[in-house]
Structure formats: structure tokens, C-alpha cells
C-alpha positions in Angstrom: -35.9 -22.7 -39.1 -32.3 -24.1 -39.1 -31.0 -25.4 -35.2 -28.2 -27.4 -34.2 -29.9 -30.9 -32.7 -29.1 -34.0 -31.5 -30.7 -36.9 -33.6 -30.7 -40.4 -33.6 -30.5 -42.0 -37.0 -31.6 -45.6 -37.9 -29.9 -46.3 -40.9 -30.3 -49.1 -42.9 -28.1 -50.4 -46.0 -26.1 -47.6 -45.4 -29.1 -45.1 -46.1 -30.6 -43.1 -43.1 -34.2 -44.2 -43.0 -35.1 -42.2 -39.9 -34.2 -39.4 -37.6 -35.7 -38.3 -34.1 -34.7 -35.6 -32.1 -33.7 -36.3 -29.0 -34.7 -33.8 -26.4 -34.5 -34.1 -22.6 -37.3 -34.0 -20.6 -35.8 -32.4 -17.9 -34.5 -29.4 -18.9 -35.9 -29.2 -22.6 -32.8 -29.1 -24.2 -31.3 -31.5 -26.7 -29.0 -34.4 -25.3 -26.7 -37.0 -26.2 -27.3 -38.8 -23.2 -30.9 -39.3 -24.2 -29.8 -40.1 -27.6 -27.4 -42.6 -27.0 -29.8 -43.9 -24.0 -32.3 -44.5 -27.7 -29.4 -45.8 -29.7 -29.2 -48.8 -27.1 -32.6 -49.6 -26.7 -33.1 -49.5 -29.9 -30.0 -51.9 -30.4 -31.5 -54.6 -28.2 -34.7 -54.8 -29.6 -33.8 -54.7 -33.5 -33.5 -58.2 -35.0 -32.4 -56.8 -38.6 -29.4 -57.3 -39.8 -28.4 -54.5 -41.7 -30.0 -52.0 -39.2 -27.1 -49.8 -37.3 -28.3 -46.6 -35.6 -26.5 -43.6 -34.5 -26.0 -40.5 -32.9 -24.9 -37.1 -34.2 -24.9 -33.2 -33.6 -26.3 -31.8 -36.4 -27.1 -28.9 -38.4 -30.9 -29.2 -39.3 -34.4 -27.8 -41.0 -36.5 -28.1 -38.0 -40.1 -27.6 -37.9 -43.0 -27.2 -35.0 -45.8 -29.4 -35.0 -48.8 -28.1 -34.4 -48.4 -29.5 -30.2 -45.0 -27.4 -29.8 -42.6 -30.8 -30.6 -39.9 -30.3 -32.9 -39.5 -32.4 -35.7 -36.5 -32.5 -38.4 -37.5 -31.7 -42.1 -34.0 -32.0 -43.2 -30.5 -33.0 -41.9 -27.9 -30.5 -43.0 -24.5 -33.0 -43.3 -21.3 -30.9 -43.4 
């Protein structure tokens, strides 16, 4: 199914190497305050030097595991 998320993308060389939903817990919903809460976590703890992450609203294939997460299958950039 195609949904509107907000993901967090590590991104590496300039090629995205991972995405993750962000979702919060609270009220089930996706959030950019939990993503960019991730992006600077993930910022201090990183020691790469060509590591950048960031966070975007996206179109994307989303798929349900077999628990009832959500993961993405594909990022649809406009």
C-alpha cells in the first residue's frame, strides 16, 4: 500500500542506505518530532565521516510485518 510517512534516512556517499519510519508512540501517528528526535541521536553517536542523516515527508510502498509495524518497501521521491 502507498502512505505518506515520515522517515528518517541515513545516507551515506550521497546514497540513502536506510530508511525507518518514524511513528509516535503516543498517538500512533507518524511524526517529525520523533524523527528529528532520531536524526540527533543518531548524529552523536555516528563517528563516520561521510554519514549525514535526514528527515523527510514522503510518499512511500509500505508494507505490514507480520507483528502490525510498518515498514517502507520503497521511497516514492517526487
Amino acid at each position: 500500500m502507498i502512505e505518506t510517512v515520515v522517515a528518517l534516512l541515513m545516507i551515506v556517499n550521497n546514497e540513502i542506505k536506510e530508511h525507518r519510519i518514524q511513528i509516535d508512540p503516543k498517538t500512533n501517528k507518524y511524526s517529525m518530532k520523533m524523527c528529528l528526535k532520531g536524526k540527533r541521536y543518531a548524529e552523536r553517536t555516528e563517528t563516520g565521516s561521510n554519514i549525514e542523516h535526514q528527515c523527510i515527508k514522503s510518499k512511500a510502498e509500505v508494507e505490514l510485518n507480520i507483528d502490525g509495524s510498518k515498514t517502507i518497501k520503497k521511497l516514492i521521491l517526487e
